[in-house]
C-alpha positions as CSV (number, residue, x, y, z in Angstrom):
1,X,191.4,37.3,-198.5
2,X,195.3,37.5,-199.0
3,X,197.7,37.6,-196.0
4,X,200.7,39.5,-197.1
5,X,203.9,41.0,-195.1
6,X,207.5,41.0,-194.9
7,X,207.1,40.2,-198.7
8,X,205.0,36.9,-198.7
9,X,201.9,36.4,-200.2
10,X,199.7,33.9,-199.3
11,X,196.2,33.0,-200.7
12,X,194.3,30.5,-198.2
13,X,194.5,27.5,-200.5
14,X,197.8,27.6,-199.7
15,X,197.2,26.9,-196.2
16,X,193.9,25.8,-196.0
17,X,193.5,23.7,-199.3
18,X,191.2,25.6,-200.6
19,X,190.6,25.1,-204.4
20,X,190.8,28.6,-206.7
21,X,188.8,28.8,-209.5
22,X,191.5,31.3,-211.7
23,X,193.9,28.2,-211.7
24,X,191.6,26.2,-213.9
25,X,191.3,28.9,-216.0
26,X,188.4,31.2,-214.8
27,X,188.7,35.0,-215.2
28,X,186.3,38.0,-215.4
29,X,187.2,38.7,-218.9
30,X,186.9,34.7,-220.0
31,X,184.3,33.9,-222.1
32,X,181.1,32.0,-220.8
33,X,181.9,28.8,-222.0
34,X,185.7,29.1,-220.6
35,X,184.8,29.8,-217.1
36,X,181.6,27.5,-216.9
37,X,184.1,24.6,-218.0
38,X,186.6,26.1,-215.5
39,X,184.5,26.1,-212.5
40,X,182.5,23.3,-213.5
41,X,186.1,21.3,-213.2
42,X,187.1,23.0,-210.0
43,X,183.9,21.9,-208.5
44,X,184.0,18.2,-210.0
45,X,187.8,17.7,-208.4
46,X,186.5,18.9,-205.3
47,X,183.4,16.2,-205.3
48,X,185.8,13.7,-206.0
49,X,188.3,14.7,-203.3
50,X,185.2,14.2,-200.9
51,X,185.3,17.7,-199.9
52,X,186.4,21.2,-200.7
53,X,186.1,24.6,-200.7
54,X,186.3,25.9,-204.8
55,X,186.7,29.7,-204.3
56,X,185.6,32.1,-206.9
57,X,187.9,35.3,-206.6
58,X,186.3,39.2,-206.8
59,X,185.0,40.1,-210.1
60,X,182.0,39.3,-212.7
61,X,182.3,36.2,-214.3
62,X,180.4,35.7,-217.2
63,X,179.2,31.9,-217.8
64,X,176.7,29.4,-218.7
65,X,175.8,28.2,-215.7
66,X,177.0,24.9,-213.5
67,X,175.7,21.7,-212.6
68,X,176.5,20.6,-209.1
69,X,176.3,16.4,-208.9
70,X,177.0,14.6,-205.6
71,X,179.2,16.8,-202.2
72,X,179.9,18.0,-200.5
73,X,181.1,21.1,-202.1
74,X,181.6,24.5,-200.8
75,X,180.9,27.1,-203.8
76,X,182.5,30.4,-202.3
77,X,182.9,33.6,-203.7
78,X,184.9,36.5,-201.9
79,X,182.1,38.5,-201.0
80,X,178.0,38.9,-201.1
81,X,178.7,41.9,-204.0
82,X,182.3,41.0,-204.8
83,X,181.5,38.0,-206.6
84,X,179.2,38.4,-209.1
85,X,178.6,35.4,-211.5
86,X,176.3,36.6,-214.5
87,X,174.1,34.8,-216.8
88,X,175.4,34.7,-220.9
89,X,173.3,36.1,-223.2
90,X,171.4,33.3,-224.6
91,X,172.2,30.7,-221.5
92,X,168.9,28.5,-221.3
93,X,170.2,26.8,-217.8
94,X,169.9,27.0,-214.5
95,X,172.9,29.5,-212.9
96,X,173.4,26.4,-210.3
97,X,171.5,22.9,-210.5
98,X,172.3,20.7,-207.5
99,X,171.4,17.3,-208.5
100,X,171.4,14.2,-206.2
101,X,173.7,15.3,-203.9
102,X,174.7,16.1,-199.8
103,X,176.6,18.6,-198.2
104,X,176.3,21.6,-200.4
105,X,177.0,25.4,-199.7
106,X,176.8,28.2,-201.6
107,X,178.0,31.1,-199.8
108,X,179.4,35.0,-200.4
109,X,178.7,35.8,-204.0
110,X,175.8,37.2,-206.2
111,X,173.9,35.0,-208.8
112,X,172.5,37.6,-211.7
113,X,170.3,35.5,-214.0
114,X,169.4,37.2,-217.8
115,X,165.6,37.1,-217.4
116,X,165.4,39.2,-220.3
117,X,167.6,36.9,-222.4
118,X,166.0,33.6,-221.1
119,X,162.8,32.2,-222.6
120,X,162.3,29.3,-220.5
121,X,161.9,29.0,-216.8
122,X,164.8,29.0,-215.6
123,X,166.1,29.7,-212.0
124,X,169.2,31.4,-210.6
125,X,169.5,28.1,-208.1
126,X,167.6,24.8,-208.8
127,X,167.5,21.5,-206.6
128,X,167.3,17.8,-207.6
129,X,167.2,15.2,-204.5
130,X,169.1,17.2,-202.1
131,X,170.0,16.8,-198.8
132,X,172.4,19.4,-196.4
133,X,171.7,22.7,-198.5
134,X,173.2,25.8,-197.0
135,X,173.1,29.0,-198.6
136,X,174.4,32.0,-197.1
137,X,175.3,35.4,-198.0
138,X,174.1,35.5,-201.4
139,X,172.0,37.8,-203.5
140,X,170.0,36.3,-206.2
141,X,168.5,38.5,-209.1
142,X,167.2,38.2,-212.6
143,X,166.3,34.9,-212.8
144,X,163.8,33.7,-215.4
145,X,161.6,32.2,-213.0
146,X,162.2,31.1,-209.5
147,X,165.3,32.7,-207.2
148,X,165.5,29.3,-205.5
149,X,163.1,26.4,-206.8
150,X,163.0,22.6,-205.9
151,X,160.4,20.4,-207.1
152,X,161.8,17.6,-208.2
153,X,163.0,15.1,-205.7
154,X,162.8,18.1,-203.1
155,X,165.5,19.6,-200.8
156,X,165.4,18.4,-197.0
157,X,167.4,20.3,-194.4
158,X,167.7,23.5,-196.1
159,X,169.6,26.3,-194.1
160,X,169.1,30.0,-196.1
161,X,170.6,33.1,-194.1
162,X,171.2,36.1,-195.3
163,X,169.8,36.2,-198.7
164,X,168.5,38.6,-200.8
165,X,166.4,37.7,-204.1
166,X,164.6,40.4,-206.4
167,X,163.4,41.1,-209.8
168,X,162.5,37.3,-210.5
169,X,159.8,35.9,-213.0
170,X,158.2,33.5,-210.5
171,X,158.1,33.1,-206.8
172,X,161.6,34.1,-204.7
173,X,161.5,30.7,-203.3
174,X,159.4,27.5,-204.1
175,X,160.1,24.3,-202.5
Protein backbone atom coordinates (compact mmCIF):
# COMPACT_ATOMS: atom_id res chain seq x y z
CA UNK A 1 0.00 0.00 0.00
CA UNK A 2 1.25 3.50 -0.97
CA UNK A 3 -0.60 6.71 0.08
CA UNK A 4 0.11 9.27 -2.62
CA UNK A 5 -1.46 12.88 -3.36
CA UNK A 6 -0.71 16.39 -3.83
CA UNK A 7 2.76 14.87 -4.93
CA UNK A 8 3.82 12.86 -1.74
CA UNK A 9 4.53 9.45 -1.62
CA UNK A 10 4.52 7.63 1.33
CA UNK A 11 5.26 3.89 1.92
CA UNK A 12 3.91 2.75 5.59
CA UNK A 13 7.39 2.28 7.03
CA UNK A 14 7.59 5.63 6.83
CA UNK A 15 4.86 6.10 9.19
CA UNK A 16 4.44 3.08 10.77
CA UNK A 17 8.11 1.68 10.99
CA UNK A 18 7.56 -0.91 9.10
CA UNK A 19 10.80 -2.61 7.77
CA UNK A 20 10.99 -3.09 3.53
CA UNK A 21 12.68 -5.81 2.33
CA UNK A 22 13.83 -3.88 -1.29
CA UNK A 23 16.05 -1.65 1.10
CA UNK A 24 18.30 -4.50 2.00
CA UNK A 25 18.56 -5.37 -1.21
CA UNK A 26 15.71 -7.81 -2.20
CA UNK A 27 14.14 -7.63 -5.70
CA UNK A 28 12.15 -9.95 -8.03
CA UNK A 29 14.91 -10.19 -10.45
CA UNK A 30 17.71 -10.74 -7.57
CA UNK A 31 19.20 -13.93 -7.45
CA UNK A 32 18.31 -16.60 -4.77
CA UNK A 33 21.05 -16.15 -2.72
CA UNK A 34 20.84 -12.11 -2.86
CA UNK A 35 17.34 -11.98 -1.63
CA UNK A 36 17.51 -14.96 0.98
CA UNK A 37 20.53 -12.93 2.56
CA UNK A 38 18.38 -9.75 2.14
CA UNK A 39 15.41 -10.90 3.90
CA UNK A 40 17.12 -13.04 6.14
CA UNK A 41 18.79 -9.53 7.40
CA UNK A 42 15.62 -7.62 7.36
CA UNK A 43 14.12 -10.23 9.51
CA UNK A 44 17.21 -10.57 11.96
CA UNK A 45 17.14 -6.47 12.61
CA UNK A 46 13.65 -6.78 13.33
CA UNK A 47 14.18 -9.79 16.05
CA UNK A 48 16.65 -7.71 17.54
CA UNK A 49 14.60 -4.53 17.55
CA UNK A 50 12.12 -6.80 19.67
CA UNK A 51 9.52 -6.34 17.13
CA UNK A 52 8.66 -5.50 13.60
CA UNK A 53 6.91 -5.77 10.69
CA UNK A 54 9.68 -6.83 7.52
CA UNK A 55 7.41 -6.28 4.46
CA UNK A 56 7.94 -8.14 1.29
CA UNK A 57 6.71 -5.78 -1.72
CA UNK A 58 4.47 -7.43 -4.93
CA UNK A 59 6.38 -9.60 -7.02
CA UNK A 60 8.17 -13.24 -7.17
CA UNK A 61 11.10 -13.40 -5.34
CA UNK A 62 13.26 -16.15 -6.07
CA UNK A 63 15.40 -17.50 -2.94
CA UNK A 64 16.74 -20.19 -0.87
CA UNK A 65 14.69 -20.15 1.81
CA UNK A 66 14.87 -18.31 5.58
CA UNK A 67 15.39 -19.27 8.93
CA UNK A 68 13.37 -17.47 11.45
CA UNK A 69 15.24 -17.68 15.20
CA UNK A 70 13.62 -15.97 18.27
CA UNK A 71 10.28 -12.88 17.68
CA UNK A 72 8.44 -11.65 17.38
CA UNK A 73 8.52 -10.97 13.75
CA UNK A 74 5.83 -10.12 11.38
CA UNK A 75 6.81 -11.68 7.75
CA UNK A 76 4.32 -9.70 5.43
CA UNK A 77 3.92 -9.71 1.93
CA UNK A 78 1.51 -7.23 0.03
CA UNK A 79 -1.03 -9.65 -0.78
CA UNK A 80 -2.24 -13.56 -0.64
CA UNK A 81 -1.18 -13.76 -4.67
CA UNK A 82 0.93 -10.61 -4.87
CA UNK A 83 3.69 -11.88 -3.04
CA UNK A 84 4.91 -14.83 -4.22
CA UNK A 85 8.29 -16.10 -2.73
CA UNK A 86 9.53 -19.19 -4.87
CA UNK A 87 11.79 -22.02 -4.17
CA UNK A 88 15.48 -22.04 -6.23
CA UNK A 89 16.07 -24.73 -8.28
CA UNK A 90 18.23 -26.93 -6.27
CA UNK A 91 17.26 -25.28 -2.61
CA UNK A 92 17.34 -28.36 -0.12
CA UNK A 93 15.65 -26.12 2.77
CA UNK A 94 12.73 -25.42 4.27
CA UNK A 95 10.96 -21.99 2.52
CA UNK A 96 10.51 -20.75 6.32
CA UNK A 97 11.98 -22.70 9.50
CA UNK A 98 10.88 -21.07 12.76
CA UNK A 99 13.18 -22.22 15.40
CA UNK A 100 12.89 -21.51 19.15
CA UNK A 101 10.97 -18.65 18.97
CA UNK A 102 7.53 -16.44 20.17
CA UNK A 103 5.36 -14.11 18.45
CA UNK A 104 5.61 -15.03 14.85
CA UNK A 105 3.34 -14.15 11.83
CA UNK A 106 3.32 -14.94 8.52
CA UNK A 107 0.72 -13.25 6.77
CA UNK A 108 -0.40 -12.02 2.86
CA UNK A 109 1.89 -13.85 0.52
CA UNK A 110 2.28 -17.23 -1.25
CA UNK A 111 5.07 -19.83 -0.42
CA UNK A 112 5.72 -22.05 -3.82
CA UNK A 113 8.11 -24.87 -2.86
CA UNK A 114 10.10 -26.82 -5.98
CA UNK A 115 8.90 -30.34 -5.12
CA UNK A 116 10.09 -31.40 -8.35
CA UNK A 117 13.58 -29.87 -7.69
CA UNK A 118 13.80 -31.08 -4.02
CA UNK A 119 14.91 -34.59 -3.04
CA UNK A 120 14.52 -34.40 0.56
CA UNK A 121 11.56 -33.69 2.67
CA UNK A 122 11.27 -30.57 2.80
CA UNK A 123 8.35 -28.26 3.81
CA UNK A 124 7.18 -24.83 2.51
CA UNK A 125 6.85 -23.85 6.54
CA UNK A 126 8.58 -25.91 9.32
CA UNK A 127 8.47 -25.28 13.23
CA UNK A 128 11.15 -25.87 15.99
CA UNK A 129 9.88 -25.00 19.75
CA UNK A 130 7.39 -22.44 18.86
CA UNK A 131 5.07 -20.66 20.75
CA UNK A 132 2.46 -17.60 19.30
CA UNK A 133 2.31 -18.88 15.48
CA UNK A 134 -0.08 -17.02 13.38
CA UNK A 135 -0.48 -17.55 9.87
CA UNK A 136 -2.93 -15.87 7.84
CA UNK A 137 -3.65 -15.23 4.32
CA UNK A 138 -1.23 -17.39 2.71
CA UNK A 139 -1.23 -20.00 0.06
CA UNK A 140 1.22 -22.74 0.29
CA UNK A 141 2.09 -25.06 -2.78
CA UNK A 142 4.75 -27.31 -3.99
CA UNK A 143 6.38 -28.23 -1.12
CA UNK A 144 8.48 -31.44 -0.94
CA UNK A 145 6.70 -32.79 1.85
CA UNK A 146 4.59 -31.24 4.37
CA UNK A 147 2.63 -27.55 3.66
CA UNK A 148 3.08 -26.83 7.34
CA UNK A 149 5.03 -29.53 9.59
CA UNK A 150 6.19 -29.45 13.34
CA UNK A 151 7.61 -32.21 15.04
CA UNK A 152 10.28 -31.25 16.68
CA UNK A 153 9.79 -29.37 19.84
CA UNK A 154 6.11 -28.79 18.56
CA UNK A 155 4.18 -25.46 18.01
CA UNK A 156 1.57 -24.50 20.93
CA UNK A 157 -0.94 -21.73 20.27
CA UNK A 158 -1.15 -21.98 16.58
CA UNK A 159 -3.66 -19.52 14.85
CA UNK A 160 -4.10 -20.65 10.87
CA UNK A 161 -6.90 -18.56 8.90
CA UNK A 162 -7.28 -18.40 5.67
CA UNK A 163 -4.96 -20.65 4.10
CA UNK A 164 -4.77 -22.59 1.17
CA UNK A 165 -2.17 -25.56 0.71
CA UNK A 166 -2.12 -27.94 -2.49
CA UNK A 167 0.00 -30.08 -4.57
CA UNK A 168 2.25 -31.23 -1.50
CA UNK A 169 4.33 -34.53 -1.11
CA UNK A 170 3.09 -35.31 2.43
CA UNK A 171 0.32 -34.32 4.57
CA UNK A 172 -1.02 -30.33 4.21
CA UNK A 173 -0.50 -30.06 7.84
CA UNK A 174 1.24 -32.24 10.55
CA UNK A 175 1.78 -31.12 13.98
Amino acid sequence: MTISGAGISVFPSDILGWQNVSAAGARPSQSPTANSSAISSVVSAAVAAGQGVVYIGPGTYTWNGITIVSGPVELRGAGQHQTRLVMATGAEAHSIQITSASGITISDLTIKGNRAGQTTQVHGIRTDTVDGLNIRNVTISGAAHYGIGSQVGGVSHLNVDNVVIRQTGGDGVDI
